[in-house]
C-alpha positions, 0 to 999 in steps of 0.5 A: 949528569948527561940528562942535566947538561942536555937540559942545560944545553936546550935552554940556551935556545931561544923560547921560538926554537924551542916553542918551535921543536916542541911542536914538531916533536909533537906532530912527529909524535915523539912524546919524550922530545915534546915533554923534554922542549918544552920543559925547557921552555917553562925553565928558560921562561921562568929562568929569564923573568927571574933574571928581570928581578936583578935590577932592583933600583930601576922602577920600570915594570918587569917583563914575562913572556908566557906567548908560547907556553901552554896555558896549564904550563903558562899558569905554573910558570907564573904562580911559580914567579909569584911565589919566588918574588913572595919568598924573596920579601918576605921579611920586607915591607916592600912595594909591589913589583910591576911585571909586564905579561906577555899572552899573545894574541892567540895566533897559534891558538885553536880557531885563532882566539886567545886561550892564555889572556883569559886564563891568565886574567883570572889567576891573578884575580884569584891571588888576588892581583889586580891587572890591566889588559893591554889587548896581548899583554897584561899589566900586574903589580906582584 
């Protein structure tokens, strides 16, 4: 129980502070706080575009933000969305819902070149899901 209020606890920070203590938990080479940041950082990641689906009647596109993600994470995350949105309408004809991803511009990245954009781009091309860069951000119906 003490586990689940402390995890509980680190996603009411903020994805920076959380992106943030991963990595000096990294430098500092504490294997069990970098692993425990940034699971919460993929739940409050996940948990927060979730939390976009709630307005059903609005027609303006949906937000995720995988910028300070790992790319293997920032790909779980989003297959996960997919899959919570699939198993939502499920038994709906519905139209698709357009999300808004946020990938960065590669800043932190090694040698300052974007790692996430591309993996990202081929993803969704492999579900199937046509998207439309915007430079940092990728456009996708899901």
């Amino acid at each position: 129980m003490k586990n689940n209020n402390n995890f509980n606890f680190l996603k009411l920070l903020t994805r920076e502070t959380l992106a943030a203590e991963r990595d000096s938990a990294s430098k500092n080479r504490d294997q069990l706080s970098h692993d425990r940041f940034n699971a919460a950082l993929k739940a409050k990641t996940l948990d927060e575009a979730k939390n976009e689906l709630m307005p059903w009647n609005t027609n303006e596109p949906k937000t995720i933000h995988l910028r300070l993600l790992y790319v293997n994470d920032a790909l779980e995350v989003l297959d996960k969305l997919i899959n919570h949105i699939q198993s939502l309408f499920a038994y709906k004809n519905r139209q698709k819902i357009r999300f808004l991803i946020y990938v960065g511009a590669g800043k932190n990245s090694k040698n300052f070149e974007q790692a996430l954009h591309p993996a990202v781009w081929e993803f969704l091309k492999s579900r199937r899901i046509t998207p439309f860069d915007l430079k940092s951000k990728i456009l996708a119906d899901l």
